[in-house]
N, C-alpha and C positions, 0 to 999 in steps of 0.2 A: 376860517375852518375849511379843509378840505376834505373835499366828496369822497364820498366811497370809490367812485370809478377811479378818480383822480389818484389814490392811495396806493402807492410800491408795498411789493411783496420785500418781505424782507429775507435776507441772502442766505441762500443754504448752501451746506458743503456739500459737492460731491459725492461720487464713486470713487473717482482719480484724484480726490488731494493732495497734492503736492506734501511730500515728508522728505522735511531737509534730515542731512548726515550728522550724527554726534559728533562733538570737536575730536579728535584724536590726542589725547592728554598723553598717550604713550604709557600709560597706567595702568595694570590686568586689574580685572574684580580678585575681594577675595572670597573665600569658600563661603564666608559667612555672608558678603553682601550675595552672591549667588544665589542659600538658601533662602535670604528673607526676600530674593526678588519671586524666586518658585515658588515657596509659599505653599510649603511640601508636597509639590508636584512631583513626578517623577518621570525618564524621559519614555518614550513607548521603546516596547521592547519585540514589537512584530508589526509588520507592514499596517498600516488601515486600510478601507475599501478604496479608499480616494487613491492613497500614493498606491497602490494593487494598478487603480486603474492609468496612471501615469508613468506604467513600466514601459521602456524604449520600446521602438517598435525591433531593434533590430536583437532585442533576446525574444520578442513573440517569433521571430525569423528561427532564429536558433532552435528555441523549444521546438519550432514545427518540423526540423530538419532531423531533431533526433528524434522523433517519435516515428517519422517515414523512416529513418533510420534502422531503429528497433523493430520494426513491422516487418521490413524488406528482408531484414536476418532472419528474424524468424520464421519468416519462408521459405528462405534459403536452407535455413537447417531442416527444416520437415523435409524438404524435395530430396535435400543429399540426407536424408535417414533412411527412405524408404528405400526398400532392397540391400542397404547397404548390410555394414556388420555390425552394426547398432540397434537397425529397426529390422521392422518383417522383409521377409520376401517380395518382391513388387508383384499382388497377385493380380494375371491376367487372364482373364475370361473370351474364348472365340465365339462367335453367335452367328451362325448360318444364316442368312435372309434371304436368302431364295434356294427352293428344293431341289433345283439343279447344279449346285455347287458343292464342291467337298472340302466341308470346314476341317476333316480328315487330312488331307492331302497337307492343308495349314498347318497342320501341328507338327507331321512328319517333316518337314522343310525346315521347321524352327527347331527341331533336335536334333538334327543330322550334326557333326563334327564341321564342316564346310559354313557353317555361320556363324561358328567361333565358339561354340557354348558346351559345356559339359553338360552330361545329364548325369544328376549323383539320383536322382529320386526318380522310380517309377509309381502311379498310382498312387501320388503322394495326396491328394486330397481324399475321402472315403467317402461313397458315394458314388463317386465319377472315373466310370473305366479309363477313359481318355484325358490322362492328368500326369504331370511329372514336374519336379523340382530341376532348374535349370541354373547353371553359376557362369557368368560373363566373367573368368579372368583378367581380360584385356579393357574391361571398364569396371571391376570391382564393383561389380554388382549381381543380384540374385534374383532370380524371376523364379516362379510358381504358374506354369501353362495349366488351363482348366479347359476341357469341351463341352458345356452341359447342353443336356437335352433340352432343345428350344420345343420340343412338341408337347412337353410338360410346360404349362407358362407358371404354376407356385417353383419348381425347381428353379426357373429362367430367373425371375424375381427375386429369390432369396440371393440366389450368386451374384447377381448384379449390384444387391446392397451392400454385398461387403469385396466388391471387386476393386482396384485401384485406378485399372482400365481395362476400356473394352476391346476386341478385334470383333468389327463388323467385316465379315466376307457378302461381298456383294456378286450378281452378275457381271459376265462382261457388256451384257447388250441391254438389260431391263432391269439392274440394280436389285431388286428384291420384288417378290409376291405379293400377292393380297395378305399373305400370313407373316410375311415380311411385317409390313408397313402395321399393322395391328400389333406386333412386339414390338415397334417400334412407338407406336402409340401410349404403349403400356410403360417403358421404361423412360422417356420423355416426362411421362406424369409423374411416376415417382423419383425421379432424378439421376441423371444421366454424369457417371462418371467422366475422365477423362477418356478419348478415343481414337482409334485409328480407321482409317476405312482402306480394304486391300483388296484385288481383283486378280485373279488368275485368267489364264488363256491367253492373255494379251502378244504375247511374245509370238503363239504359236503363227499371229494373223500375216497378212504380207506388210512390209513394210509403209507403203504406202496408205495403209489400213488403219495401222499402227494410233496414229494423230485422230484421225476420224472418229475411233471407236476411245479412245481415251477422251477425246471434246465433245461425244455423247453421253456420257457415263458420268462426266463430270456435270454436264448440264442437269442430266436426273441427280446425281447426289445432293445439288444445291440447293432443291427445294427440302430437305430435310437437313444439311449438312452446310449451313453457307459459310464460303471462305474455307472447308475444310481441304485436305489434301489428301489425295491419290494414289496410292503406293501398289505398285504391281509386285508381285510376288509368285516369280517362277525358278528362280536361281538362291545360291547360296547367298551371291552378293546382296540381294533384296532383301532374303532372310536376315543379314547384319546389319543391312540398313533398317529394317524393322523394328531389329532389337534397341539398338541405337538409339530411333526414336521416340519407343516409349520407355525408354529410362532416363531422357530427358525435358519429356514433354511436361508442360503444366499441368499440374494434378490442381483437380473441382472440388472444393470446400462443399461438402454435405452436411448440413448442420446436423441432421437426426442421428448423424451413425459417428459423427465426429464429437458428438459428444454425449457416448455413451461406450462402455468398452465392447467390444465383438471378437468373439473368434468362429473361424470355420472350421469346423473339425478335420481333419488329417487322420487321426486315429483314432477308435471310437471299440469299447469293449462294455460288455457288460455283465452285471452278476446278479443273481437274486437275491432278494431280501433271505436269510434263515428264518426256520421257523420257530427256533428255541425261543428268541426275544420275544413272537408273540404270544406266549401261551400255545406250540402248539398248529396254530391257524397257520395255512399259508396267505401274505397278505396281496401279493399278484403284482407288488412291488419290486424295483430291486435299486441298483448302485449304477448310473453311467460315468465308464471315465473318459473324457473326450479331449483328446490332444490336438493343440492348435497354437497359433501365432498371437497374440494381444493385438490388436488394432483400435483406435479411437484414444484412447486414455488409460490412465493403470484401471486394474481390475482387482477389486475388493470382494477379499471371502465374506464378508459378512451382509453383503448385497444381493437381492433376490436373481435369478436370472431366467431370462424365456426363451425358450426352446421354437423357433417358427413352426406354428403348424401344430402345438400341439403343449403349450401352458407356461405356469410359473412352478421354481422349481429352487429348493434351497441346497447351496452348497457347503461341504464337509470339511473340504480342505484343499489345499493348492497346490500339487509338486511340482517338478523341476527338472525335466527326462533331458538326456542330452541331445540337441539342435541336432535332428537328420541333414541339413540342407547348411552347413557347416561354408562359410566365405571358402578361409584356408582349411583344405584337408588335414593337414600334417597336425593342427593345432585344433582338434574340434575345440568348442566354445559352449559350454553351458549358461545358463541364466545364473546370475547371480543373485546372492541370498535377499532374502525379504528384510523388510528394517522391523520385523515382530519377534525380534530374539534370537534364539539360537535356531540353530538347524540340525536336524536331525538325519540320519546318513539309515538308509534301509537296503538291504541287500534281496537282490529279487533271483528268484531261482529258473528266472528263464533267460535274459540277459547277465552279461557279468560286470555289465557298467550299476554303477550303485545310480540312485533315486532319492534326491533331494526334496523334504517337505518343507515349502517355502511357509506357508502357513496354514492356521488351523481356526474354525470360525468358534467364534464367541458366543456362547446362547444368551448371554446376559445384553451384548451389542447387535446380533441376529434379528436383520428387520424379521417382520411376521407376514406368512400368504392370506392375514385376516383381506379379504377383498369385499363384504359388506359389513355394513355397519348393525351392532347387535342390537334385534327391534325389541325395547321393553315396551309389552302388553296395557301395562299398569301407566305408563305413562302421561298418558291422557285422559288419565281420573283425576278426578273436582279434590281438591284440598280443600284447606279452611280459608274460606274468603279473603280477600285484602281490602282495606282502607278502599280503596277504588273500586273494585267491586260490589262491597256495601253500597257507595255514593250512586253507582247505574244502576244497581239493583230500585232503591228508593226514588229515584228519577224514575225509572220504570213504571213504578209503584202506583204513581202520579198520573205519571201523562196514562189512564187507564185506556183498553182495547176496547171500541164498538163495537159489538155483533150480536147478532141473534140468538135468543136462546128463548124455549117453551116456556108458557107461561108460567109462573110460581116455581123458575129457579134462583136458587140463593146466591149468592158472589163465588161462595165456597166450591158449589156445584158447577160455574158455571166458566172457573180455571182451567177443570178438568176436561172440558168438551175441547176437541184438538181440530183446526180447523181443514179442509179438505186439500187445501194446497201445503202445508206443510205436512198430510201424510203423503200425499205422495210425492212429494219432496225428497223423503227420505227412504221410501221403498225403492225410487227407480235410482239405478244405478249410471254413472257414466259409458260403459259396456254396451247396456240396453238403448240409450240414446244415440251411439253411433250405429249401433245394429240397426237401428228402425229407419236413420239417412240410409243407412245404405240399399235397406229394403224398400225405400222408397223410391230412390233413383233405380235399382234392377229391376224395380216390377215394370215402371215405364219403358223399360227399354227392350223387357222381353216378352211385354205385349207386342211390341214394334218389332221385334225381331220374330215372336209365334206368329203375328199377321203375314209377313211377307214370305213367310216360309208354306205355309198354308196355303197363300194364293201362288207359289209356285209350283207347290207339288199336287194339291187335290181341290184344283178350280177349274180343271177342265170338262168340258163333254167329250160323251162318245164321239162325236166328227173329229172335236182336236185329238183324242187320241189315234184315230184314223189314219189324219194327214201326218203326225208325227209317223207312224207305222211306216209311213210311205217314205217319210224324208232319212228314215232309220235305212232300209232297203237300197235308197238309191244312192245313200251315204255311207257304206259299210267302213271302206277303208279308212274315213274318218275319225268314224265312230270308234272303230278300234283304238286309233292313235289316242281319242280322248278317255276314252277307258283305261288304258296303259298310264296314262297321268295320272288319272284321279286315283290308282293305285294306291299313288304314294302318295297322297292327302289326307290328312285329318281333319275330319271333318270340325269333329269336337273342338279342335284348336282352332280351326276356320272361325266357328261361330266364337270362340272366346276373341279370338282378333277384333271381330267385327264390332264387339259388348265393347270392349276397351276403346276405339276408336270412335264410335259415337258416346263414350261418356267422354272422354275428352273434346273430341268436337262441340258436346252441350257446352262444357265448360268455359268453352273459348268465347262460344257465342253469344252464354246467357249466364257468367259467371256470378257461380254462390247462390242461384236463385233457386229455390225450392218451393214446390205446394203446398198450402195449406191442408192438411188432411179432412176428407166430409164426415170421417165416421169417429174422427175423435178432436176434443178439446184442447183448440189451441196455445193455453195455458198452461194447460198438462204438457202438449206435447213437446213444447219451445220452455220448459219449466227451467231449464239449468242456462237460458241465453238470458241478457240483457240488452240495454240500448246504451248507448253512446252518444255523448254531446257533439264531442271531440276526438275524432280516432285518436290525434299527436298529441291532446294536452288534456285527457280526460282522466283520472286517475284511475288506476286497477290495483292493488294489493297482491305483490309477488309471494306473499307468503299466506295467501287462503284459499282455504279449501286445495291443500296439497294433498295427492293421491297416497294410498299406503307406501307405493312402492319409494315413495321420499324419505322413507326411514331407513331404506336399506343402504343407501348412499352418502356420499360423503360429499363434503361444499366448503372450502378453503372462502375465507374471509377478504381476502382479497389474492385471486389467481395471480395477476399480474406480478406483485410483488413477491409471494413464493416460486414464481418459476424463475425471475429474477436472480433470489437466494438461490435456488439448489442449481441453477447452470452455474452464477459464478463459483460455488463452492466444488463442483464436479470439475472448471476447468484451474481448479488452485490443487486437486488433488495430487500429492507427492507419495502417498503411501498404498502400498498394493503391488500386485505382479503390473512390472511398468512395461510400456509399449514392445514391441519388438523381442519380450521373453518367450519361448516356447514352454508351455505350461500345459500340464496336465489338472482338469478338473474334476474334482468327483461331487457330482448330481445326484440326491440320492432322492429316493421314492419318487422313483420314473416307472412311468408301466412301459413295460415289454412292446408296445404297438411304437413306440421309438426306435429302439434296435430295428425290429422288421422293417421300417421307413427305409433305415439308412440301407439292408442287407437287399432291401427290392432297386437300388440304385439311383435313389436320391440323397443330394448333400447334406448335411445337418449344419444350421446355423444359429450359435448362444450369442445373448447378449445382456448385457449388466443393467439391468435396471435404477431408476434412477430413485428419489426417496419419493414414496406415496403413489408409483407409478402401479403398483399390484391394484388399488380402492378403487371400484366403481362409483360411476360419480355421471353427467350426462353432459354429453360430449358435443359439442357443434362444431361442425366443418361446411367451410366454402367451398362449391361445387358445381360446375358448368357441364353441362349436357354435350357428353362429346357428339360430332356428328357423324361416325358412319353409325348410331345406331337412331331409329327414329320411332321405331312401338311405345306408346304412352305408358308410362311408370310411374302407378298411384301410390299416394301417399298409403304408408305401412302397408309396402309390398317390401316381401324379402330381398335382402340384395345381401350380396357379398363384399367385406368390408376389406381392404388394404391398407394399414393406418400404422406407418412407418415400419416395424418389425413385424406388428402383430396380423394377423390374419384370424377376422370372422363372421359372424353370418346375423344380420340382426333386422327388425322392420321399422325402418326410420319414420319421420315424419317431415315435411318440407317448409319451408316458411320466407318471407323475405327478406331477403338484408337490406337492412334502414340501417340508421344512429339514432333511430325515435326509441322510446323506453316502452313496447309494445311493437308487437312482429303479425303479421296478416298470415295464416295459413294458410300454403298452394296444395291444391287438391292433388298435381302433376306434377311430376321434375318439369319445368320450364326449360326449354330451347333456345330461348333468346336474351336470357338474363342469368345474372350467375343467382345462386338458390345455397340458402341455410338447411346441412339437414343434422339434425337431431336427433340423435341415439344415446340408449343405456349403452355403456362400453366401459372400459377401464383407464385410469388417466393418462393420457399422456403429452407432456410437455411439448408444443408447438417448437420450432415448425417442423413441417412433415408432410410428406406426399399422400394423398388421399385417391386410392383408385376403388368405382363403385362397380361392379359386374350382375350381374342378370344371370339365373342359372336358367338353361332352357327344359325342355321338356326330356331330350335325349342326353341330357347331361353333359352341353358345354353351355360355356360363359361365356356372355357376351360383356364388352366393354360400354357403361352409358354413362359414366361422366367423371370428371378428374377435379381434381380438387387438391385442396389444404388443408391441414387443423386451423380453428378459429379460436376456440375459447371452451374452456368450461367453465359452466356457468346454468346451476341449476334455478336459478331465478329469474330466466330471459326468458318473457310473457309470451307465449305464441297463442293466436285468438284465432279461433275459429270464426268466419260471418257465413251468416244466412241472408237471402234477401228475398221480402215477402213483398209480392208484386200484385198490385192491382189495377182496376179500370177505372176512368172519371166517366160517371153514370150520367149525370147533368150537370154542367159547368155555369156559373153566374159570376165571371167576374173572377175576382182570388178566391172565390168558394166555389167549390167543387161538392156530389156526393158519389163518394167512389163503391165500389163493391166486388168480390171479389178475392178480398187479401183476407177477410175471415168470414165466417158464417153463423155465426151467433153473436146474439147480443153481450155476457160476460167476456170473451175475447177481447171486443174493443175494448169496455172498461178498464182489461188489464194492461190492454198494451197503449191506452191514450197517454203516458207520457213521455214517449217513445218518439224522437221528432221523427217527421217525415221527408222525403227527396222523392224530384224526378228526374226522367233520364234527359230530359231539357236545362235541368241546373234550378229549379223552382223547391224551394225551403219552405215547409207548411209543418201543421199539427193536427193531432184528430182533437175537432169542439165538440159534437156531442155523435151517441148513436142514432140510430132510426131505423125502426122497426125492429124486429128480433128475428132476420133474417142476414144479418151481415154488412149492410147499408150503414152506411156512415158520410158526417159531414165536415170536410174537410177546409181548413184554411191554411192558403197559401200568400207567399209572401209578394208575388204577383200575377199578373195573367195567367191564367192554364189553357192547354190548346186541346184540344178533342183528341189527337194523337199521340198526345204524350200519357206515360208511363208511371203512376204512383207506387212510390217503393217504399219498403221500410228495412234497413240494418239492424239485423241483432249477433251477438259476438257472445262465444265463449271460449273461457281455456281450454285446450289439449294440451296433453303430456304424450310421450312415444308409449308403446307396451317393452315389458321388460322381454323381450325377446334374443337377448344377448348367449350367442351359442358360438363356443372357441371352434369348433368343430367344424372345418370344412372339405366337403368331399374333394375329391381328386376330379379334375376336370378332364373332359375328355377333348381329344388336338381338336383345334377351333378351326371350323372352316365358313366362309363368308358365308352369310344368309341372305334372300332376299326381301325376305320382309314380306308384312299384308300391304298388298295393293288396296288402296281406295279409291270407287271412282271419281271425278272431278263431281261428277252432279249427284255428289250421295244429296239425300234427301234426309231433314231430321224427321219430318212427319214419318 
């Protein structure tokens, strides 16, 4: 008998077995031995994943070739559209950057006859004095010159969104100003067209000059302009080579304006509403018809449109006037009919060229300007119970409440007694609980500020006011000089500088920490915070206890994938007035303070809204602290919003960007990190340039920080923390009694299970109280040092206030500030 070890495996086949060839009998199957071999199989009739994934490499080559293929035309066709006799006019905007330059002089050079160009159009944009339609013959192409007022920066902005390219005229010796480089700031943020950069004088210098002052000019342009090029402009020839080059050059994809349709107005009239229609009333309404070029996409009557500067607004209908700015003369060229039917032929009694209406909007297809959502009152009334609320109700029932109650009261009686923290639970409001932080940080700090003001102005003696008498007398001519200053100082703004700077300096130093209050109940007061295990893995409930103002709003089920849907659907759009038509639009119930915009000599710019973009809804954008500006800017402080077309004014709130499912509120725009802020506002579809301003005291704006859209997303947790800080009173080891962080005995009770931290890294809890003065005895998870810091985190939600206002003033020309000086050795005490 043989052994186990001793005993062969016996043989197994392969992976690779050997499979000989059938003999070749030189005999086909027939149909029928075929079917009983399939065995009614049938053969596939579409690739499977496997053979997908064993297609040659050299059709993956192919495929790759013609989709760079397809992309590169497509480029190519957009580039030879614009200007052409197809698309719009190639519209270019001049933008002065330094005061000593004449963007004048610019425009004159480029319409003179000697640079090749006709001018069929004067004052072809409305709005802007300094404006004319221009036709290149000799390169079949058509430019549109614009000069807008750079000392306006809402004017500067609007023309730049819908400009093709820019002409920066620059210095010959310092390139641009302080007010320069701050437009330049400004249009970098919201995004920057394609550009030219050109310089005069240069011709007039000596030859030898010439090189010098051109390899200075360039060295400065390169910190704002690297790799860009130089174009002098004192001759005709310069002027053709100018043209030349911006009807060649690469045009910059904008996603926010490229895909959405835009026109800038050209011609712009208006009429008022009658009063027959209303019964009578005049309604202070009327009719604007605003003639312009299509840009971005076709443009849908039945689509809402915003006016910059001044709302949403539904349109009537679409004509069809004939193309001022005509390629060939001889053949003007009108837009051709709408794919919505017939067209209808109107004869106008001021022109004798007839006006085609391309089409007419739908009230039945007519989005709506509904912009909140309608709040039902009744909403949140109790119905007839469910299965499941029966089941908590009766668990309730069960697990009965402890408490106190006089003696010889009954169960019945003893329901209705409400206990002390759920009244005023429900009395204090959100509102009152940020009013009382903030009353508690100002009183600290304008004690500290009435103190040192007091001891500067009425803590002296007779002697020191003596010797001052003296130093007054022997110092006259100073004295004056410092009087002449303080003129021009406000004092009031002084001391607010100062209030702002040392709350933010607390902030830096001793962030989120606050006092415990001595004259009230730390239960009551901290009533709407809780504690946290876990900031990143703690659980919080996005949908409780949401503020009223969450019913006015609206909240898409998943953003992502509707903005998804309505771009690709807006870039498949074939129906509508298409690119490059000159179209009349009639906007009707516009107020009159429209017309006045445009007649006081600023541009008017429409744009077509996208679907759901009219609903407010709460809005987050990423946003970095630009740096010439450096004054601390608290959270819901007003700012002024710049958020792709729209323009307006609202009081954000600030918070951090993680990828954790809960956001830490910053009390300050942060400096050194980009910051989420958070506004009511109206939706709109990312991406998008986000510029935030500061209105000052005198009525300009300043620039504090630039940004993106991020997301909307009315359920992304923003948490307020507090940190209650106390002392370790006598230390034994990992137990500690500290005191300080409350002062009554019920406090701790409430907050004992609350865990605690130090600023050493030491994890404890509070075991029990001691005494009924605020003493307590702490355990920690190791050593504790006599030095170190017992703290306790508590966190609650904020929401922004609905402070959303379309309305913003006119800013007055920005000139650089210097800012509150603080000294190096401010003191917090």
């Amino acid at each position: 008998m043989v052994s186990g070890a001793e005993q062969q495996q016996g043989h197994r086949a392969g992976v690779y077995k050997q499979k000989n060839k059938g003999h070749k009998h030189g005999k086909h199957r027939t149909k029928g031995e075929i079917e009983r071999e399939n065995k009614g199989r049938v053969s596939v009739t579409a690739l499977t994943k496997k053979q997908r994934k064993e297609a040659r490499k050299m059709d993956k080559r192919h495929k790759a070739n013609q989709l760079r293929r397809n992309k590169k035309d497509l480029v190519l066709t957009e580039k030879r559209r614009l200007g052409s006799r197809d698309g719009p006019p190639h519209l270019v905007a001049v933008v002065a950057l330094h005061a000593g330059v004449d963007a004048e002089a610019v425009t004159r050079l480029l319409r003179c006859e000697g640079a090749g160009g006709l001018v069929r159009e004067e004052n072809s944009v409305c709005g802007v004095s300094d404006s004319f339609g221009l036709v290149m013959p000799r390169f079949k192409q058509r430019f549109t010159f614009l000069r807008p007022d750079t000392a306006d920066m809402h004017s500067l902005l609007d023309v730049v969104k819908v400009a093709d390219s820019l002409v920066f005229v620059l210095d010959s010796t310092e390139g641009w100003d302080s007010y320069g480089d701050h437009c330049l700031s400004c249009l970098f943020s919201q995004g920057l067209p394609a550009h030219a950069l050109v310089c005069q004088g240069v011709s007039d210098l000596a030859v030898k000059k010439r090189v010098d002052s051109r390899r200075a000019l360039a060295k400065i342009s390169e910190i704002r302009f690297p790799g860009a090029r130089l174009f002098p402009l004192d001759s005709d020839q310069d002027a053709t080579l100018m043209l030349r080059h911006l009807g060649a050059q690469r045009q910059r994809r904008l996603g926010f304006r490229s895909r959405r349709p835009h026109v800038l107005a050209q011609q712009v009239s208006y009429t008022p509403n009658s009063s027959e229609g209303s019964g009578g009333a005049p309604t202070g309404l009327g009719t604007l018809r605003v003639s312009g070029y299509v840009r971005g996409c076709p443009l849908q009557v039945d689509r809402l449109v915003h006016i910059s500067g001044f709302g949403d607004f539904l349109l009537s209908q679409i004509d069809a006037p004939i193309d001022p700015l005509p390629l060939n003369s001889m053949t003007p060229r009108t837009a051709k009919p709408g794919k919505e039917g017939d067209v209808d032929m109107q004869d106008s009694g001021v022109e004798v060229a007839s006006v085609r209406v391309l089409m007419k909007a739908d009230p039945a297809r007519r989005e709506s300007l509904q912009a909140e959502a309608e709040v039902d009152p009744m909403d949140g009334e109790q119905t007839w119970p469910t299965d499941t609320e029966l089941l908590e109700a009766e668990e309730a029932r069960k697990s009965k409440r402890v408490m106190k109650v006089p003696k010889g009261t009954s169960e019945y009686q003893a329901t209705w007694i409400v206990d002390e923290e759920d009244e005023n639970g429900e009395e204090d409001e959100e509102s009152t609980d940020d009013e009382e932080d903030l009353m508690m940080e100002e009183s600290i700090d304008g004690e500290d500020l009435d103190s040192q003001v007091d001891a500067a102005s009425g803590g002296g003696s007779d002697e020191e006011e003596e010797e001052e008498e003296e130093e007054l007398n022997s110092t006259s001519d100073k004295g004056g000089a410092d009087q002449r200053y303080d003129e021009h100082m406000d004092e009031a703004e002084e001391g607010e500088g100062l209030k702002r700077y040392r709350e933010a300096r607390a902030n830096e130093m001793f962030p989120d920490e606050v006092d415990t209050p001595l004259d009230q109940s730390a239960k009551n007061r901290f009533q709407r915070y809780r504690g946290l295990k876990s900031f990143r893995s703690s659980p919080w409930d996005p949908l409780e206890n949401l503020p009223a103002d969450y019913s006015r709003i609206f909240q898409f089920q998943s953003f992502e994938r509707t903005r998804r849907r309505v771009l690709a659907e807006a870039a498949q759009e074939e129906e509508g007035a298409m690119v490059g038509w000159y179209v009349t639009l009639h906007v009707v119930d516009v107020p009159p303070t429209v017309m006045e915009s445009v007649q006081a000599g600023r541009p008017l710019v429409l744009v077509s809204l996208l679907p759901h973009e009219q609903k407010m809804s709460v809005m987050h954008m990423l946003v970095r602290r630009h740096p010439s500006n450096t004054d601390p800017i608290k959270s819901k402080e007003e700012l002024v919003f710049h958020c792709g077309f729209r323009r307006f004014r609202a009081c954000p709130i600030f918070s951090q960007h993680t990828s954790a499912d809960k956001h830490k509120l910053e009390r300050f725009l942060r400096a050194d990190a980009p910051t989420v802020v958070s506004v009511y506002a109206p939706i709109t579809f990312p991406t998008a340039g986000v510029l935030l301003f500061k209105q000052r005291e005198d009525g300009m704006q300043d620039l504090v920080g630039t940004g993106s859209l991020l997301s909307c997303d009315p359920q992304r947790v923003v948490l307020k923390r507090i940190v209650l800080s106390g002392h370790p009173f006598k230390i034994n080891r990992r137990s500690a009694v500290c005191r300080y962080m409350f002062f009554n005995r019920d406090d701790i009770l409430w907050f004992k299970p609350v865990e605690l931290r130090t600023k050493w890294g030491r994890r404890g809890h509070i075991k029990e109280a001691l005494g009924t003065h605020g003493h307590m005895k702490c355990v920690f998870d190791s050593q504790m040092r006599s030095q170190d810091t017992v703290m306790m985190n508590l966190y609650k939600r904020v929401y922004p206030r609905w402070t959303y206002d379309p309305y913003v003033p006119l800013p007055l020309p920005w000139v650089k500030g210097e800012g509150t000086q603080v000294p190096d050795d401010f003191d917090m005490e």
